[in-house]
N, C-alpha and C positions, 0 to 999 in steps of 0.2 A: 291924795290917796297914798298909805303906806304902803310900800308893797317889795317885799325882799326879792334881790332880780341876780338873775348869776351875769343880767350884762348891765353891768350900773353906767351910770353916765358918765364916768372919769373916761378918757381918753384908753384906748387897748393897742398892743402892736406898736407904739411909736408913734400912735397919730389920734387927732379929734376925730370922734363919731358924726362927722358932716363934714363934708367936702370942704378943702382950705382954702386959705385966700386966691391961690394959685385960681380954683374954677370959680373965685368967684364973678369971673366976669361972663361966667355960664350963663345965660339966660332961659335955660329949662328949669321946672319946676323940681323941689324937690316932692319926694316921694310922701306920702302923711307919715305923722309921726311913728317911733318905734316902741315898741315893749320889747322886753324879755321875761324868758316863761320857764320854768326849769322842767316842766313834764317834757316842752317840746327838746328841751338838748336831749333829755335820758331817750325820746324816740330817733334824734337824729342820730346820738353817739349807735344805736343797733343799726340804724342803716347802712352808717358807715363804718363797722367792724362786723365786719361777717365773720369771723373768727373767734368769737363771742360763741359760748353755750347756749344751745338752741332755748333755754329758759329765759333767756335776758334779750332774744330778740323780738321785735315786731309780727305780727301776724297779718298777713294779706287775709285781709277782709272781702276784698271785692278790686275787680277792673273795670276801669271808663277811659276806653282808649287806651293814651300810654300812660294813663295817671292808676298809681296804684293806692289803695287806701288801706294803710298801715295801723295796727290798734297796739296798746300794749298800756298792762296796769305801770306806771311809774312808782319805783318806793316808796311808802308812805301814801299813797293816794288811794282814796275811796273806791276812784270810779278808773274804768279804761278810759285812754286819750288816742284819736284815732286822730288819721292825716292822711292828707295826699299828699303823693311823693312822686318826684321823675325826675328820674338820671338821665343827665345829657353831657354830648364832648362835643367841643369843636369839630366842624367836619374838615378843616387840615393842620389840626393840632390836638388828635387824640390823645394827647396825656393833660389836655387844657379843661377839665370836666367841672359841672354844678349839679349839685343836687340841688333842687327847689324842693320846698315844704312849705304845705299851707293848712292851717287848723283853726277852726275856733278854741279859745282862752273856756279853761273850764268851766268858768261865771257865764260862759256866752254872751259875752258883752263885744268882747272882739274878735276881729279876724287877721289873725298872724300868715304874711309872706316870710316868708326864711329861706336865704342860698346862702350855701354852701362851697364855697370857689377856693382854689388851691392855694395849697402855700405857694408866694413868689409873687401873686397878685401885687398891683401898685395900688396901696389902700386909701392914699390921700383922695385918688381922683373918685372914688367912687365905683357904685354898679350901676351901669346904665338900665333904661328897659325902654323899650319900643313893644306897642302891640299894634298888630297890623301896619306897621309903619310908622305910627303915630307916637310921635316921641313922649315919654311917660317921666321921662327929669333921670333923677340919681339917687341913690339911696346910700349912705356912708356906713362902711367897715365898723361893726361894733366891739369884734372880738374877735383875735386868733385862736386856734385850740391842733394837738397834732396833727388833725384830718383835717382842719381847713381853717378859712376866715370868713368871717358871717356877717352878715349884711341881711336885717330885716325891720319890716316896716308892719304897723299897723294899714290896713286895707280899709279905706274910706270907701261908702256908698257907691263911689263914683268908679273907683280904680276895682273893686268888686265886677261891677257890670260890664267895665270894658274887658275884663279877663272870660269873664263867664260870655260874653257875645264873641269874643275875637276871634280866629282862627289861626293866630301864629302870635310867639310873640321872641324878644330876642334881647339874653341879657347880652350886656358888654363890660368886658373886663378888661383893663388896663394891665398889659405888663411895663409900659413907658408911659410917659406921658403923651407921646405922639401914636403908638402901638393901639386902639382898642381892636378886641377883637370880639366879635358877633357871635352870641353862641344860639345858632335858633332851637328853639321849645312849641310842640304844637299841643293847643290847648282843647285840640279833639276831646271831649267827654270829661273835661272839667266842671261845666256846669253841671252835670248830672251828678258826677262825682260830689262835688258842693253840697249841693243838698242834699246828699245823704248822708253828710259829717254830720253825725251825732252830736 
């Protein structure tokens, strides 16, 4: 498939888009494959610049739980792109914060996970996730940008259901190699949320 991507597969930041040799003797799965979507950067870049003219942000659609659903025409696009979103920090390292975003691809072919993790992140190692405890693998650093470093994976049948059944889930981001640190996300009213992404 051709498909023009703002995160192409070359390496970003200094590092490969998958965990390096260093984890390869990880034995968690990694995450399914990734895309990149350019509607979804022009909704994250308004998330994360509130200082942006009220025309060029996102519009709250709706709340489910702490998940908010985000819409906004991107330029050049037919149609509005909407998304859940929720902002979370370390609870002992508030300047340590993720945005997650999650959307179907305009074709509705797939479904995009996207975080959002500070600059300083250690990008070799990867973003961890755990849902309900249950270790979910790593998913690699694809791209820096000034608001953060992004790490997103296309959402398989499988990792879908476990988000949409779970009740917690918790990424992990490396500032060391021995440093991760646990950032919990409760996926209260996700499922609902889900199904009502357009």
């Amino acid at each position: 498939m051709s498909r023009m991507s703002l995160f192409p597969e070359a390496p970003a930041c200094g590092t490969s888009n998958r965990p390096s040799a260093a984890g390869a003797s990880d034995s968690r799965p990694a995450w399914p494959r990734r895309v990149g979507a350019a509607a979804l950067l022009a909704l994250a870049a308004s998330v994360l610049a509130p200082a942006a003219p009220a025309s060029a942000q996102a519009v709250v659609r709706g709340k489910y739980g702490d998940w908010e659903m985000r819409c906004e025409t991107p330029p050049g696009a037919s149609r509005e792109q909407c998304a859940l979103i929720q902002s979370v920090a370390a609870e002992d390292k508030p300047n340590l914060n993720l945005v997650v975003i999650v959307l179907k691809t305009a074709d509705g072919k797939s479904r995009l996970l996207r975080v959002i993790a500070p600059l300083g992140v250690l990008l070799p190692a990867g973003l961890g996730l755990n849902i309900d405890s249950a270790d979910k693998g790593r998913a690699g650093f694809v791209r820096c940008l000034p608001s953060g470093c992004v790490a997103e994976v296309v959402m398989d049948d499988r990792l879908l259901e476990d988000i949409k059944s779970g009740k917690s889930a918790t990424f992990i981001v490396f500032e060391t190699p021995e440093q991760g640190t646990g950032i919990p996300l409760t996926l209260t009213g996700f499922r609902e949320g889900f199904d009502r992404l357009p």
